[in-house]
C-alpha positions as CSV (number, residue, x, y, z in Angstrom):
1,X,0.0,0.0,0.0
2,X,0.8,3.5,-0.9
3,X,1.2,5.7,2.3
4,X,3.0,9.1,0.9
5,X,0.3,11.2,1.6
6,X,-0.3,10.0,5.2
7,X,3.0,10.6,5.8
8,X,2.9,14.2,4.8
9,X,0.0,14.8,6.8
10,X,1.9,13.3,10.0
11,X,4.8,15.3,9.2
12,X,2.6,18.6,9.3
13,X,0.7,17.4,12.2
14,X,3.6,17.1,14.2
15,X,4.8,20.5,14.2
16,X,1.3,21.5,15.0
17,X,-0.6,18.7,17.1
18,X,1.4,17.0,20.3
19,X,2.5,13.6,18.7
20,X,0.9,14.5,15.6
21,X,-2.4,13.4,17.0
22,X,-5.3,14.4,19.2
23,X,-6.2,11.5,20.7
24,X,-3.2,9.4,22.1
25,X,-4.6,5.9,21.4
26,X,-4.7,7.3,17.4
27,X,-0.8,6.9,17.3
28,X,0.6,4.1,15.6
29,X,4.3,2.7,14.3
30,X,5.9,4.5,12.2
31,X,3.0,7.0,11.9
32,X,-0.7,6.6,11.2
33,X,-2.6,6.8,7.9
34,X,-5.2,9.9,7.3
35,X,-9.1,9.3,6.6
36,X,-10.2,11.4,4.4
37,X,-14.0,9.6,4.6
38,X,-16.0,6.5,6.1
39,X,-17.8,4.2,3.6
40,X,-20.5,2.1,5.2
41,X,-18.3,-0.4,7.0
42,X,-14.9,0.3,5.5
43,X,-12.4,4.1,6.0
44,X,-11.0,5.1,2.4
45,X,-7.4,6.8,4.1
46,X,-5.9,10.0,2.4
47,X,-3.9,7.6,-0.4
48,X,-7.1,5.8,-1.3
49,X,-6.4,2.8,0.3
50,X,-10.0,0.9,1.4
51,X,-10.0,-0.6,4.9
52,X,-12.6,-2.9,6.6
53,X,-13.2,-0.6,9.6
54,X,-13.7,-2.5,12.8
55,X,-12.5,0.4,15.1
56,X,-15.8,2.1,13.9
57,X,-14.6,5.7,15.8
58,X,-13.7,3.5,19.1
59,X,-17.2,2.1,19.4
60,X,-19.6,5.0,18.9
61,X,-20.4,3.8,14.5
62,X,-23.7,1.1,15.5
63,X,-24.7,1.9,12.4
64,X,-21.4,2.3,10.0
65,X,-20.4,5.5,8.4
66,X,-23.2,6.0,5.7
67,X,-26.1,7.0,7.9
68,X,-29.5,6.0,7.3
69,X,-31.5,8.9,5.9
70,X,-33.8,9.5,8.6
71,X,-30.6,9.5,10.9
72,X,-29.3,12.0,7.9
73,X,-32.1,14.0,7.6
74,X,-32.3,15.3,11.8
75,X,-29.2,15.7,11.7
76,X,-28.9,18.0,9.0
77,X,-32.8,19.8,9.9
78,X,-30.7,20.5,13.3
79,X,-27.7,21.8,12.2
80,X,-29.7,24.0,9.5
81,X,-31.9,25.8,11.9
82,X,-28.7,27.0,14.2
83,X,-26.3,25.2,15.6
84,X,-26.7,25.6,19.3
85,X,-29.0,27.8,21.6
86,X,-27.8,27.9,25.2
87,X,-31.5,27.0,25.8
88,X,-33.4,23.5,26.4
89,X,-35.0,21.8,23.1
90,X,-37.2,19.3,22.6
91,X,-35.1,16.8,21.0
92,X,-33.1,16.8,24.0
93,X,-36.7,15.7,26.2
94,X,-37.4,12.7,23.6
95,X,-34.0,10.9,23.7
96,X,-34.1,10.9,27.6
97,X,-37.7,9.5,27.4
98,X,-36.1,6.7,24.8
99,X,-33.2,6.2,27.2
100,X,-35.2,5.9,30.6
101,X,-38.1,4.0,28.6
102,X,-35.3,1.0,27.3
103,X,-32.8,0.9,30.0
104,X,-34.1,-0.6,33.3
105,X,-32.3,1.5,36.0
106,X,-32.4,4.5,34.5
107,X,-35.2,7.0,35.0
108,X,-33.3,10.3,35.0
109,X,-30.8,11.6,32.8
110,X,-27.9,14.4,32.8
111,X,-26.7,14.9,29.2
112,X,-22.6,15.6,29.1
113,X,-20.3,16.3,26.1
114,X,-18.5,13.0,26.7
115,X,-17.8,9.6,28.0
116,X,-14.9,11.6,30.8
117,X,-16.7,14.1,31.4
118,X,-20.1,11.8,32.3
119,X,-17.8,9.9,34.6
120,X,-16.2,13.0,36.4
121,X,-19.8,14.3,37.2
122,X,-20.9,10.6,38.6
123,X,-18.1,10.1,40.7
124,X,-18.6,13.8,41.8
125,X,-22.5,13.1,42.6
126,X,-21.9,9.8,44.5
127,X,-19.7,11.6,46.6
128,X,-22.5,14.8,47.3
129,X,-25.0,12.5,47.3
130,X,-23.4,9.8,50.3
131,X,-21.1,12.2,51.6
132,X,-18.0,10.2,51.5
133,X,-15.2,10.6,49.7
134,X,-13.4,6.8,48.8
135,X,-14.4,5.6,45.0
136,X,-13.8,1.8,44.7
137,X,-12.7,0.8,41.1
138,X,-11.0,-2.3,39.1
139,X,-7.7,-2.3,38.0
140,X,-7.4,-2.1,34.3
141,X,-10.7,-0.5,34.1
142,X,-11.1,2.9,32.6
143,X,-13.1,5.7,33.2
144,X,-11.5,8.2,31.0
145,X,-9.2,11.2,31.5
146,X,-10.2,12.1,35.1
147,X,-8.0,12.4,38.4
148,X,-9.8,10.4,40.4
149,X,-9.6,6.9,38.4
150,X,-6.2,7.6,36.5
151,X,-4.2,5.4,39.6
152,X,-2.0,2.1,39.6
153,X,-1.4,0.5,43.0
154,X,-3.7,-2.3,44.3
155,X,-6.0,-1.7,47.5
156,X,-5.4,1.8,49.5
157,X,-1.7,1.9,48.1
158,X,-2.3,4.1,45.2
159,X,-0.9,6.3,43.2
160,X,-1.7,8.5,40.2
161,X,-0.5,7.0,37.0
162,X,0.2,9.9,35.0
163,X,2.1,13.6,35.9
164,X,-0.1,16.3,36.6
165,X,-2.4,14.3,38.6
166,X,-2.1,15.1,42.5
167,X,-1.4,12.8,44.9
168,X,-4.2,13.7,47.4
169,X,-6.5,12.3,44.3
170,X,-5.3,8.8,44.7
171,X,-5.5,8.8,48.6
172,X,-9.6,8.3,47.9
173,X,-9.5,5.8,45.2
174,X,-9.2,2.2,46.0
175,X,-8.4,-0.3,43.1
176,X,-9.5,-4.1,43.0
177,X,-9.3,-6.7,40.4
178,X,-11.8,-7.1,38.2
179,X,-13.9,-10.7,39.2
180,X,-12.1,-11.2,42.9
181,X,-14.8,-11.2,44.9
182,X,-12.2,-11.8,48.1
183,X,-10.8,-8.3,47.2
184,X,-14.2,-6.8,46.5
185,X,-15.1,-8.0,50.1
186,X,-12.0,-7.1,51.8
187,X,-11.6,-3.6,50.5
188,X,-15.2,-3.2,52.1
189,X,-14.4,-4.9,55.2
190,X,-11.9,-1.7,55.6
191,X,-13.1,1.0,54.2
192,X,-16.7,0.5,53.6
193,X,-18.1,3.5,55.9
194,X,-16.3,5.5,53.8
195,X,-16.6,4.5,50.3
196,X,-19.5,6.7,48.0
197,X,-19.5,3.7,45.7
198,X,-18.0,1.8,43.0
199,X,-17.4,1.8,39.7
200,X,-16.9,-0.6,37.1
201,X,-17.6,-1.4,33.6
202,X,-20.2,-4.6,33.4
203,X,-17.6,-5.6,30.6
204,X,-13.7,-4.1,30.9
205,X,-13.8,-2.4,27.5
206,X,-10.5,-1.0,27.4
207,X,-8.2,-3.9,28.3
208,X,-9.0,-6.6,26.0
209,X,-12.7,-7.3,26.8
210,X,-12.6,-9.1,30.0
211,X,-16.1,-10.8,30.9
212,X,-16.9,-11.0,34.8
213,X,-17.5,-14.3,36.1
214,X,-21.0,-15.6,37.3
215,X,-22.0,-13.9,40.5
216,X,-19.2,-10.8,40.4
217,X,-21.8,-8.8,39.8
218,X,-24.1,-9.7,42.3
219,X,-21.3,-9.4,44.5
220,X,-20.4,-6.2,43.8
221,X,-24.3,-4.8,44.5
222,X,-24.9,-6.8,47.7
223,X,-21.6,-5.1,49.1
224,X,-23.0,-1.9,48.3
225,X,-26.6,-2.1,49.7
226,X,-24.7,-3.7,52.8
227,X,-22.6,-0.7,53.4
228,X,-24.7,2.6,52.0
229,X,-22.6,2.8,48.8
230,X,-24.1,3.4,45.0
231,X,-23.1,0.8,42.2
232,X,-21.6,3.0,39.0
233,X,-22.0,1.0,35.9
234,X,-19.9,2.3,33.3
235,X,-21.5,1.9,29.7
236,X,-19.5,4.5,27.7
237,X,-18.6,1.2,25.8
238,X,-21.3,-1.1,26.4
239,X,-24.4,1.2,26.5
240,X,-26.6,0.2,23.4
241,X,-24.2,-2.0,22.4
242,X,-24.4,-5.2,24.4
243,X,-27.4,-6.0,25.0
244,X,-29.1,-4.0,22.8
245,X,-31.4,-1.4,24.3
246,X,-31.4,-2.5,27.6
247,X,-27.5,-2.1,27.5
248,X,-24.9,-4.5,29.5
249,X,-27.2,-3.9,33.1
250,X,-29.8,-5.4,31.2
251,X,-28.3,-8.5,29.9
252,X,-26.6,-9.1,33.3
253,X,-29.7,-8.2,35.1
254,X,-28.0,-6.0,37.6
255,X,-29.7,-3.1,38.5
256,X,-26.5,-0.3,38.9
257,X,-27.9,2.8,41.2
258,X,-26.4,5.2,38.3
259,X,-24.8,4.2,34.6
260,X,-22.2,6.3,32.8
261,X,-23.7,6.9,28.7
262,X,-21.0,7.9,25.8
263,X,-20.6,6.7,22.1
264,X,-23.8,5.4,20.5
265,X,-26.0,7.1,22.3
266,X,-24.6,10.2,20.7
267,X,-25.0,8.5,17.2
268,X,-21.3,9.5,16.2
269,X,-21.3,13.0,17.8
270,X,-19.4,14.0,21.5
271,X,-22.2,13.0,24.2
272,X,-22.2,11.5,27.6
273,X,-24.9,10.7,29.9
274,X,-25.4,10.3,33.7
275,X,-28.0,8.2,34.1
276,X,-30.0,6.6,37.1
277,X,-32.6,6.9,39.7
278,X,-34.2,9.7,40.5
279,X,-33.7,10.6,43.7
280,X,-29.8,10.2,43.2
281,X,-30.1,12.5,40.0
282,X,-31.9,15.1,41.2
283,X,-29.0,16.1,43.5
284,X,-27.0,17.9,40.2
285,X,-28.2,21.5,40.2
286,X,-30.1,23.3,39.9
287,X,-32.9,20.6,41.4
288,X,-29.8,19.5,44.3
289,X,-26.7,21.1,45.2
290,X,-24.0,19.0,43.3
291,X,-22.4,21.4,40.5
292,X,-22.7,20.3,37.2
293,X,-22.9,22.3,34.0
294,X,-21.7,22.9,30.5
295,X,-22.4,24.7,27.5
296,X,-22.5,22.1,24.9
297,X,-24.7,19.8,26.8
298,X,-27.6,18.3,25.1
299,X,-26.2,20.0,22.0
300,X,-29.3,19.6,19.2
301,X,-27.8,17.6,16.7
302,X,-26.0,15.3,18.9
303,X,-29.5,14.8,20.8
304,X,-31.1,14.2,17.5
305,X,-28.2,11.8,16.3
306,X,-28.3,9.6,19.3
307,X,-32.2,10.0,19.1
308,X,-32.3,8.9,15.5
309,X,-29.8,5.6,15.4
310,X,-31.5,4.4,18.6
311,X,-34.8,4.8,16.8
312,X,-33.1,3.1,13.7
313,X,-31.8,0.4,15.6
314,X,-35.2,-0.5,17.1
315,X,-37.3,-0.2,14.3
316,X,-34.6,-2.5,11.7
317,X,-33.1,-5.6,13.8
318,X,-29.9,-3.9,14.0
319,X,-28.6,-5.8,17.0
320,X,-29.8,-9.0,15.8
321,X,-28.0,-8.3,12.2
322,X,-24.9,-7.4,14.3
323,X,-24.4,-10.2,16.9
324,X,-24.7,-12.7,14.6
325,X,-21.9,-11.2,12.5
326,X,-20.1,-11.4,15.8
327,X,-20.7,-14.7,16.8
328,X,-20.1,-15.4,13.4
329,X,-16.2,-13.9,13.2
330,X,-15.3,-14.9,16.6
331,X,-16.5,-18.7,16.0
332,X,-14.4,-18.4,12.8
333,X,-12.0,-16.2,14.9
334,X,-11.8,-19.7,17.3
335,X,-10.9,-22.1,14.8
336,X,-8.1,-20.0,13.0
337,X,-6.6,-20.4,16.4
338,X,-7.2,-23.8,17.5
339,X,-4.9,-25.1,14.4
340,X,-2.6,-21.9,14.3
341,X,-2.4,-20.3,17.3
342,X,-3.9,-22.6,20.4
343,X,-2.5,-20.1,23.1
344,X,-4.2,-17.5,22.1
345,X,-8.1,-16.1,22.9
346,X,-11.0,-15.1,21.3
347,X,-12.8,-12.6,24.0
348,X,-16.2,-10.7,22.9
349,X,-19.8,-10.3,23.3
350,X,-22.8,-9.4,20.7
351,X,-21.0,-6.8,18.6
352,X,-17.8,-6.6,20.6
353,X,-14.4,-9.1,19.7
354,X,-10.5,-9.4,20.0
355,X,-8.0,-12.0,19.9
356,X,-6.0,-11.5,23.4
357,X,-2.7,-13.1,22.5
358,X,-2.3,-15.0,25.8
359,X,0.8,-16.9,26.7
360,X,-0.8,-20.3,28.0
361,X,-3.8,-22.6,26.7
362,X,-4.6,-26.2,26.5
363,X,-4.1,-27.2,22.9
364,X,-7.5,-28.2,23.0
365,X,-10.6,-26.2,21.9
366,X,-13.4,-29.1,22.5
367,X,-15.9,-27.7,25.1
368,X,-15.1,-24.4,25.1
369,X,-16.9,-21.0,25.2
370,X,-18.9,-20.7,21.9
371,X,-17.9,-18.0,19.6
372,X,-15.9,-16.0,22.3
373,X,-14.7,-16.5,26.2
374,X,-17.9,-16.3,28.9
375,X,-16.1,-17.1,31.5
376,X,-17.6,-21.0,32.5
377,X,-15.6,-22.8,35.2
378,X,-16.8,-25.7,33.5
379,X,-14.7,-24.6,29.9
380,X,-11.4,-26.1,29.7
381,X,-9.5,-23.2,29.5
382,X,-11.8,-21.3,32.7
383,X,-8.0,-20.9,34.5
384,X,-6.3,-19.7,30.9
385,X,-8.9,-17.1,30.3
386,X,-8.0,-13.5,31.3
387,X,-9.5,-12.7,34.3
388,X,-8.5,-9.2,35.2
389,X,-6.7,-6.5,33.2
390,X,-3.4,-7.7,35.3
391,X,-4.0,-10.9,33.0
392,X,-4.2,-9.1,29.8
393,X,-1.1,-7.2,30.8
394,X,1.1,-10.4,31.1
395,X,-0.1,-11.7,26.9
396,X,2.0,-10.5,23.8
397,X,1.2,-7.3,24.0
398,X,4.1,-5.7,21.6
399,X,3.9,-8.7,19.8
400,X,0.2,-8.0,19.0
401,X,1.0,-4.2,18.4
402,X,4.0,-4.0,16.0
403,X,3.6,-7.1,13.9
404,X,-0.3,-8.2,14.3
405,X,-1.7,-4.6,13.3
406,X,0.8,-3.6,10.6
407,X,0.2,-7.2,8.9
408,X,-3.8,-6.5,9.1
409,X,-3.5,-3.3,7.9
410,X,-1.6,-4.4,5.3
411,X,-4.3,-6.6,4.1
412,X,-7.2,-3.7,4.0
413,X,-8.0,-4.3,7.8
414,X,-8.3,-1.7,10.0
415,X,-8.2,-2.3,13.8
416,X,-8.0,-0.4,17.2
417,X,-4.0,0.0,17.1
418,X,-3.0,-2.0,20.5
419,X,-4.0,-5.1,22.3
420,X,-6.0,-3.9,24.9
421,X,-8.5,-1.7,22.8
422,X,-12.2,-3.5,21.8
423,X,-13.1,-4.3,18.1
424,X,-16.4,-3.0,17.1
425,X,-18.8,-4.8,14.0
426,X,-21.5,-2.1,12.7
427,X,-25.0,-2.7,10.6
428,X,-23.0,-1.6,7.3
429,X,-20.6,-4.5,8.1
430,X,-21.7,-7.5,5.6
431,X,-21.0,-11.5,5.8
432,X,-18.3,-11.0,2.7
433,X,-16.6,-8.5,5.4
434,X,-16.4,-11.0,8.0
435,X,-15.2,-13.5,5.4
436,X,-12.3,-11.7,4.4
437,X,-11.5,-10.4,7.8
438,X,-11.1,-14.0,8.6
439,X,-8.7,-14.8,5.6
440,X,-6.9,-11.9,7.2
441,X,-6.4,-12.9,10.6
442,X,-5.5,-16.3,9.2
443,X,-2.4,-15.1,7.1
444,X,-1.5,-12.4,9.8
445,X,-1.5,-14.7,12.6
């Protein structure tokens, strides 16, 4: 493939742009390639080289990158009429009644300007609204570009994991790992009168795609009605992704106290969401005293974006199209690896995939997890299967990142650029996709 006029890009955007990007998880070896435009399920790069996109904007794309026309048409009719008013609207009303009709916990909304920023005001409301200070979350989970959850350290010995980042932040944040319910219980056994609540994505999003076990869930929610503290559900990822409208909570049947919104419910546009019970809510101002505000919040034509492909997606079996494509590609995904790669695992859920390239396996595949890693005690490789993000940590990691991606690129597939970063399939992605993404794993691996 022909790259010159990426590479001239990069060069300019370096003088101009920190790294030559704006996002650091969009920086690859040597240097990344330019979209000029999004076609359905594939990215057309400045050179005119076609990809099969399965980063899909980092998850937000449910519906690809040629938007259906009633998704086209609000959008546009928003934009037309002015682009923002400092003022409520009514599109803004009807995609919080969509979200609090479909998602079971959820019958109050704050709309934000992104998945960070929705976490910063819930871990800032669970703190008004118990009065404590201690948040409670899992290692290798993110929560965006906040203070409060950017920490490494295990328990109450924590510290903040990038510069810039005080250390009196990490002093209230307590880290587990994700699906030890030994450590969920001992972390409450000595701080629980003090922690506000914990939060966790259903699903870690961010480091691999790690499933929770049976019950860690459970766990998690029993500990906090015992001890006063809310349950956080992060769905920047998962929301209206797995599980269709009823998001993650909803196929796990948990019932969080207040969920985190990002990505699809934006329909490709900067949102975030604060979503949960009323009562809990209702503490933001101006109804409570918790500070929250912002400009661009409940923007129009993000609200009609995220109104529209959530309509779309109801009305046109768009979750049922795309799961199966998933099941599909990690089942195919499963046996590429039982005669190439044995080690290795296939993690995912509905829409969701990624090959983890652990270090240790049974060479055996019979009786395992259908079409990706659930998590059974009963599958043959329950004690193989990552666990935690510690566990995704320890597999191949530079391996996966500087000869894996290149060689998939090379063969017109584009994926999120390290190991721990979640693959995403779209409605515009077709069954010829997933067969030639397939032919492409199998040379590349």
């Amino acid at each position: 493939m022909n790259h010159e006029q990426s590479r001239a890009l990069y060069d300019r955007a370096l003088s101009v742009l920190p790294g030559g990007v704006n996002s650091s998880v969009r920086a690859t070896r040597p240097y990344p390639f330019f979209v000029e435009k999004g076609d359905g399920g594939h990215v057309i790069d400045a050179d005119g080289n076609r990809y099969i996109d399965f980063v899909m904007g980092y998850g937000p794309l449910l519906l690809g990158h040629s938007l259906p026309e009633q998704v086209q048409s609000a959008i546009q009719q928003h934009a037309a009429e002015g682009p923002m008013y400092g003022a409520p609207t009514e599109v803004e009303v009807e995609l919080a009644e969509f979200v609090t009709r479909h998602v079971p916990s959820v019958e109050m909304l704050r709309f934000v300007n992104s998945g960070t920023e929705a976490t910063v005001s819930a871990v800032r409301l669970a703190r008004g609204y118990t009065g404590r200070d201690k948040i409670v979350v899992m290692q290798g989970g993110y929560h965006g570009a906040q203070e409060s959850t950017l920490v490494e350290g295990e328990g109450d010995h924590t510290a903040p994991s990038s510069p810039g980042i005080p250390e009196s932040f990490a002093e209230h944040t307590l880290t587990v790992p994700f699906n030890d319910e030994a450590a969920a219980h001992e972390v409450f056994e000595e701080h629980g009168d003090d922690i506000a609540a914990v939060l966790t994505e259903p699903i870690l999003g961010n480091y691999g795609i790690v499933h929770p076990v049976e019950g860690y869930h459970d766990t998690l929610r029993e500990l906090c009605d015992d001890h006063g503290s809310l349950l956080i559900f992060d769905e920047v990822i998962t929301g209206f992704r797995v599980g269709g409208l009823q998001c993650a909570q909803g196929a796990f049947d948990i019932d969080p106290d207040i969920t985190t919104f990002g990505k699809i419910v934006g329909g490709g546009f900067p949102v975030g969401a604060i979503g949960g019970k009323s009562e809990i809510i209702e503490q933001f101002t101006p109804a409570g005293d918790v500070f929250q505000s912002g400009t661009f919040s409940g923007h129009p034509v993000t609200m009609a974006a995220g109104l529209e492909t959530l309509r779309y997606a109801a009305e046109h079996n768009v979750y049922e199209h795309v799961n199966e494509l998933g099941d599909r590609l990690r089942s195919g995904l499963q046996d590429i690896l039982r005669d190439q790669a044995p080690e290795y695992t296939v993690v995912g859920r509905d829409s969701m995939f990624k090959v983890i390239f652990t270090r240790d396996g049974p060479d055996s595949f019979e009786g395992h997890c259908e079409s990706g890693c659930r998590q059974r005690e009963s599958c043959p490789r329950f004690d193989y299967c990552p666990k935690n993000g510690g566990d995704v940590k320890q597999a191949e990691t530079e391996r996966w990142e500087r000869l894996f991606w290149p060689a998939m690129k090379d063969q017109g597939v584009f994926l999120t650029a390290n190991q721990f970063e979640s693959q995403f399939i779209c409605d515009a992605h077709t069954g010829e996709d997933i067969e030639n993404a397939l032919e492409a794993y199998k040379e590349a691996i």
